[in-house]
C-alpha positions in Angstrom: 107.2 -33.9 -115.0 108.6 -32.0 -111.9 110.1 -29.5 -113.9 106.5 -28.9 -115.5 105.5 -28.5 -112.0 108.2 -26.0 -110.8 107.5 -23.9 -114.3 103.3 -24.5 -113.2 104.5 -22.8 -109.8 106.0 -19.8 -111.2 103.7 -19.2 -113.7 100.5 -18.7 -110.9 102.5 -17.1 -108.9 103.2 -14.5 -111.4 100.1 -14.5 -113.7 97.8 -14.7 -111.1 100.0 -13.7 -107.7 98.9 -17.0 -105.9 101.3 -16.7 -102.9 104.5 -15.5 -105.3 106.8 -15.1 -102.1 106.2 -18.5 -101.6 105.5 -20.1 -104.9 108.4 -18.6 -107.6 111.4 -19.5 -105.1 109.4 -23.3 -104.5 109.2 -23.6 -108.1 112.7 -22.7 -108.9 113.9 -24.8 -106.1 111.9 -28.0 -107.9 113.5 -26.7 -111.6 117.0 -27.2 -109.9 116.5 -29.7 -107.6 115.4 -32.0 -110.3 118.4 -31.4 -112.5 119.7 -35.3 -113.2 123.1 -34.7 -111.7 123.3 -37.6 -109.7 121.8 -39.8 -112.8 124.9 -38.8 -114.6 127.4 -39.3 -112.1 128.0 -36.0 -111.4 127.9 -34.7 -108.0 127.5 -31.0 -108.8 124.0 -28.8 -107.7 122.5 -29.7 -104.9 124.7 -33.0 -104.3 128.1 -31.1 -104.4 129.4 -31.0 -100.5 128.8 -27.5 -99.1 127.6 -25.9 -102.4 125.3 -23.3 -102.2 122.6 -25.5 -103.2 123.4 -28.1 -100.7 123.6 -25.8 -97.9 119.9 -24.0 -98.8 119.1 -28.1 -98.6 120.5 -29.0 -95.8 118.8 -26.1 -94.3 115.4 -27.6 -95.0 116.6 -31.2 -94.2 118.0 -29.8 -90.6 115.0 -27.8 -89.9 117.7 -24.9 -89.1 115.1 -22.4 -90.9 111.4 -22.9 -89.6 112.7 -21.4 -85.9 114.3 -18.3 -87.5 111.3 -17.8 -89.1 109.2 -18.2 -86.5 111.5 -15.1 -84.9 109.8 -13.1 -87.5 106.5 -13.6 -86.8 107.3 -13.6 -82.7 108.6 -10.0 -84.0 105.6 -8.9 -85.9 102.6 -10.4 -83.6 100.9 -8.8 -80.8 99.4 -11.2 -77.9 97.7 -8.6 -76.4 94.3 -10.2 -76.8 95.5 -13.5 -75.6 96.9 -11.9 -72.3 93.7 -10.0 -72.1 91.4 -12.9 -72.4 93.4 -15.6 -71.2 90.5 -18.1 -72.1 91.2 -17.8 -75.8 93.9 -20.3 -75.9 91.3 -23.1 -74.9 90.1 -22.5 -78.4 93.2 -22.2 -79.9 94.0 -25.9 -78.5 90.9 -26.6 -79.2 91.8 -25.8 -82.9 94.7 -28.8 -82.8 92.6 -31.9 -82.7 92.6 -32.1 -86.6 96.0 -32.7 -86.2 95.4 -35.6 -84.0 92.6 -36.4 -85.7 94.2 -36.9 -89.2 97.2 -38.6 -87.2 94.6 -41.5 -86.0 93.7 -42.0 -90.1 97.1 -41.8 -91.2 98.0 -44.7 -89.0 94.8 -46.6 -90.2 96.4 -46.0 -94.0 99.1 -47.6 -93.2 101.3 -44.6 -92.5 104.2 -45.3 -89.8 103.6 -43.3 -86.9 106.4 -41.0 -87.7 104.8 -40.0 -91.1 101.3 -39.8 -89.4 102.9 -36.9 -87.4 104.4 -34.9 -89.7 101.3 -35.7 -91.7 98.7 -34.9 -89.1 100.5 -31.3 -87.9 99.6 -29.9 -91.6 96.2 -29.3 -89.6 97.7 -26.5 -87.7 98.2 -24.3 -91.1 101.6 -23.8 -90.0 103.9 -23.9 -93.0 107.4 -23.8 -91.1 106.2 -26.0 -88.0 104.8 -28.4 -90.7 108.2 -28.6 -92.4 110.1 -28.6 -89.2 108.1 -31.6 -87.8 108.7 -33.5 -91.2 112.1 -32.5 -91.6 112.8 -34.3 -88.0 110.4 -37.4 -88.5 109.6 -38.0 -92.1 112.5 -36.5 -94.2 111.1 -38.3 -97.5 107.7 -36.7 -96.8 108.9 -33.4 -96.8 108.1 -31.6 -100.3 104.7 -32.7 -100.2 104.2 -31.6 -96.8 105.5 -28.4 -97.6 103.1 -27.9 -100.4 100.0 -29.1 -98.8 100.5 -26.8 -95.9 101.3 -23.6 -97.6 98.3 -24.9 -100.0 96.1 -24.5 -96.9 97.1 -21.8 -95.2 96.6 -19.9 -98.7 93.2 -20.9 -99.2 91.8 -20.4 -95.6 89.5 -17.4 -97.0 88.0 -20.5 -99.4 87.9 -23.3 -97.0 87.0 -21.7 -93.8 83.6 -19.6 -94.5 81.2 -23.0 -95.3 82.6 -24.5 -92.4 82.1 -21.4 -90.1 78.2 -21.0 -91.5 77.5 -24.6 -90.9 78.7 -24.4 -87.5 76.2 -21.2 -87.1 73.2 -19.7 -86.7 73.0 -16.3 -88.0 71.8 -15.3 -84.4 75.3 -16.7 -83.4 77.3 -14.9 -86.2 75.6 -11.3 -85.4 77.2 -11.3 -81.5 79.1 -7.9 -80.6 81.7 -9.2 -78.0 82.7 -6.6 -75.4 86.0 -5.0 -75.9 89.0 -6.5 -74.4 90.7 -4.9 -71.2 94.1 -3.1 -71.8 97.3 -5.1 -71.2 99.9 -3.2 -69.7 103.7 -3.1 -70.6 104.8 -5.3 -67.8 102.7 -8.1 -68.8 103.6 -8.1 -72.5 107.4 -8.2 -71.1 106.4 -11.4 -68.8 104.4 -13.5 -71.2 107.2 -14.5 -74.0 109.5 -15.0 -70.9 107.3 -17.4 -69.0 105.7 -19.0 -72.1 109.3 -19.9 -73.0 110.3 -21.0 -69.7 107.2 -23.2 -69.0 106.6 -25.2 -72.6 110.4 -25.6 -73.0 110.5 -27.2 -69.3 107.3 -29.5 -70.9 107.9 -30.3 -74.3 112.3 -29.7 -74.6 112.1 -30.9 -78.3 109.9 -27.7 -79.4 112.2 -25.3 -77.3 113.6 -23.9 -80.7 110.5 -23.0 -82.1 108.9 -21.9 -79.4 112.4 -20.3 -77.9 112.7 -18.2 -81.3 109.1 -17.4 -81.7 109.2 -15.9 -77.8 112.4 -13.9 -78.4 110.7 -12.4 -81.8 108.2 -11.2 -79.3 110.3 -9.9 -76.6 112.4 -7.9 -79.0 108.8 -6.1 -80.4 107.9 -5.4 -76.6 111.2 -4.4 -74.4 110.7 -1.1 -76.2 114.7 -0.6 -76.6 115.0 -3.1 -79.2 113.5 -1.6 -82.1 116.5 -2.2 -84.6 116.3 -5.8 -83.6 112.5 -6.1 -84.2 113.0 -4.1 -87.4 115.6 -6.4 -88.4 113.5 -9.8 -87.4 110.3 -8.6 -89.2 111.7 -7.5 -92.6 115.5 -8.3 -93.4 115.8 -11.2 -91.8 112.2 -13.2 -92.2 112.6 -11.6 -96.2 115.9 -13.5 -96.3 114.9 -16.8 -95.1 112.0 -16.9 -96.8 113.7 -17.0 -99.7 116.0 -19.7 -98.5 113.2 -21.3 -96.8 111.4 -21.5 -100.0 113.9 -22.2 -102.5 115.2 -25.3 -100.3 111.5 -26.9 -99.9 111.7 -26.7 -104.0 115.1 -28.6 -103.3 113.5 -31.1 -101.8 110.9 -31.6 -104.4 112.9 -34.7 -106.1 110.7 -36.9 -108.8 111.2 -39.9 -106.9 110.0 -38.9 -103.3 107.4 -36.7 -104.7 105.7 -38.6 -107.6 103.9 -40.6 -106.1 100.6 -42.4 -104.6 101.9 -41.0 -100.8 102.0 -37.6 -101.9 98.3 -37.5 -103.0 97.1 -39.0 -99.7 99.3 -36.7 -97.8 97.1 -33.6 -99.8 93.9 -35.0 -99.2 94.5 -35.9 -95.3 96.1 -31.9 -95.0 92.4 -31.1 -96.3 91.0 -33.1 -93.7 93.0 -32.0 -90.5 92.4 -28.3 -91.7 89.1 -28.7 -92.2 88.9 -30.6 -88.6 90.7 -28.3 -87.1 88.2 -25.7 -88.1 85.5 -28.0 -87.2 86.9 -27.9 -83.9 87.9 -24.5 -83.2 84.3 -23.5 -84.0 82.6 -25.9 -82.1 84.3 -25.1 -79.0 83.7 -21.2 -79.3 79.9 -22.3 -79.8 80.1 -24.1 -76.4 82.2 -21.3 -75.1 79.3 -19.1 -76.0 76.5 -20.8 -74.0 78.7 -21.1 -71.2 79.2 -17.4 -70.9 75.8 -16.6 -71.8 76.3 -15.5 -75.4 79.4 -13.0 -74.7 81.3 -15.1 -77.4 81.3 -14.9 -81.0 81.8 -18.8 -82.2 83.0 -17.5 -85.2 86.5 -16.2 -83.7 86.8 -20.3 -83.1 88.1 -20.6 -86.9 91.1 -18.6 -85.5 92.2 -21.2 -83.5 94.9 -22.7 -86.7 98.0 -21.0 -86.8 97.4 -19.0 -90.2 98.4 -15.7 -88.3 96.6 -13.3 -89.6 94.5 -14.5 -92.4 92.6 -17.0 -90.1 91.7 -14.1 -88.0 90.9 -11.7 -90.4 88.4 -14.5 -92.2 86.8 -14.5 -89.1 86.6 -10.8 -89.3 84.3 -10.6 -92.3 82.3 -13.7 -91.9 81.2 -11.9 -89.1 81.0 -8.6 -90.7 78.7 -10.2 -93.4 75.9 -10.5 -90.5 76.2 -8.1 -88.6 78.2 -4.3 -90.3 78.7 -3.3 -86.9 80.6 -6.3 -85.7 84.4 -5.9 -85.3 86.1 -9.2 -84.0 89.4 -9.0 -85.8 90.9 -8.4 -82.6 88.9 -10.9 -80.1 89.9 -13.5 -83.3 93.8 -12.5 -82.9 93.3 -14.5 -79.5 92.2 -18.0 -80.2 94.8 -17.3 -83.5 98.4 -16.7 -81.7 97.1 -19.3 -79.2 96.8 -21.6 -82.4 100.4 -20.9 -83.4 101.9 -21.6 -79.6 99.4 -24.7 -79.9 100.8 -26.2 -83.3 104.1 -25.7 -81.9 103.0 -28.0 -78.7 101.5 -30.2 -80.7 104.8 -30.9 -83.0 106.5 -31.0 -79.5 104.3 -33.6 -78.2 104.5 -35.7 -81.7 108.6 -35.7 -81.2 108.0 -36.4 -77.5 105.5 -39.4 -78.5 107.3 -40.9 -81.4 110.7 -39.4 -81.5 112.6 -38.1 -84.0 112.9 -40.8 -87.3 116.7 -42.2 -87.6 
């Protein structure tokens, strides 16, 4: 059955291009991960001591590639409108409580509180946080994890838009935000530095992804680090994506993935998403009567950590009422605040619950 799954992968990925950077390596992955070595005494693939296989797994297992991932996307995002508008990352926080929220119904399934985390932070729409936090607290959770966040974060141009409208009037939708102040040099040098020093001095267990994430950044703004940034956003994220994504597949085994669990774990992803959204928009309504109608609610959707899709649905939502309106930029706020907040929140669920033994 899982290899029918790994070939289903591979085939919409390539028929149809659903996510194929994602889903042809995953798929693979789940084709050799579910090879019966072990069932025939043979300790060869991905049971064979420091085998290619078993290092892409252990990879996965260790959580050694969400944080060089998340150098990547520290290289390739811009937190100018964040610095400018410092109030955005109350929305992007904001944009966490479905991960709380679906951690509270987890429990009440019967979850352990370790699973309930790793279960609860596929809210965020943050694929390598997601598998970091599982890799740490619910190892035997981890493929479907994996599969409901990247799941998510794929269809946020489905998901988000009924959520935004019903949190809307149209009156709401049609609001031309003023545009944001310039952000000079000096402060985009500061910000990865101090964010750094500050959460890791809060939360030590997210230091690596938030450490990683910070330096991406700094390398993209010191100005004299442009092989390095080049580097981080295209060789380097390219290459562990792949290993990234082939190792999930790894982890894909019939026995921890065939299961009742793994359809729960789906449908509570769906619900912390869609609660996070909930959330995110909610707040950027009150937001927008406390500041007299200067803030678009829709930019609240941004608040997950889909970086940039989440902004750039807010972008056409918004367009849709109003031709003239241009929030991609205001959204990129609330959105890079959502990708510092996931990162929190896995910090505070390994704080909380600790690391499963």
């Amino acid at each position: 059955i899982m290899i029918l799954v790994g070939l289903l992968f591979i085939f919409l990925a390539i028929k149809y291009e659903f996510e194929p950077m994602l889903l042809i390596p995953i798929g693979f992955g789940i084709l050799i991960g579910n090879i019966p070595f072990k069932d025939a005494g043979l300790q060869v693939g991905i049971y064979e001591q420091g085998s290619v296989l078993n290092i892409l797994y252990q990879g996965v297992t260790s959580g050694w590639y969400p944080p060089l991932i998340f150098l990547g996307i520290g290289a390739m995002t811009d937190f100018s409108a964040l610095i400018s508008n410092p109030k955005l990352m109350l929305i992007g926080a904001a944009a966490q409580f479905g991960i709380f929220g679906a951690y509270t119904i987890a429990l009440q399934m019967g979850f352990e509180p370790n699973q309930a985390g790793a279960i609860g932070i596929i809210g965020g729409a943050d694929g390598p946080t997601a598998i970091y936090l599982a890799a740490k607290m619910a190892p035997n959770l981890l493929g479907a994890i994996a599969v409901a966040a990247y799941s998510y974060m794929s269809l946020v141009p489905l998901i988000q838009p009924p959520i935004m409208k019903l949190c809307t009037t149209e009156a709401d939708r049609k609001i031309v935000m003023a545009q944001l102040r310039p952000v000079t040099r000096f402060e985009k040098i500061v910000f990865p530095i101090a964010t750094t020093i500050v959460i890791s001095l809060l939360l030590p267990p997210v230091t690596a992804l938030i450490g990683m994430l910070m330096l991406g950044n700094l390398f993209k703004e010191a100005g004299c680090l442009d092989r390095l940034s080049d580097t981080a956003q295209n060789a380097l994220m390219n290459i562990v994506t792949i290993m990234l994504a082939t190792g999930t597949g790894l982890t894909m085994k019939a026995e921890s993935f065939l299961n009742y669990q793994t359809i729960l774990i789906i449908v509570l992803g769906l619900i912390a998403f869609a609660a996070g959204t909930f959330a995110g928009v909610v707040f950027g309504k009150l937001m927008c009567i406390l500041d007299g109608g200067k803030t678009n609610p829709l930019i609240g959707s941004a608040g997950v950590s889909a970086v940039p899709m989440a902004a750039r649905v807010s972008q056409v939502v918004g367009q849709k009422a109003n031709p003239s309106n241009f929030l991609l930029m205001h959204a990129m706020g609330p959105n890079v605040a959502g990708v510092i907040g996931t990162a929190v929140a896995a910090g505070a669920m390994l704080a909380m619950i600790g690391a499963a033994k």
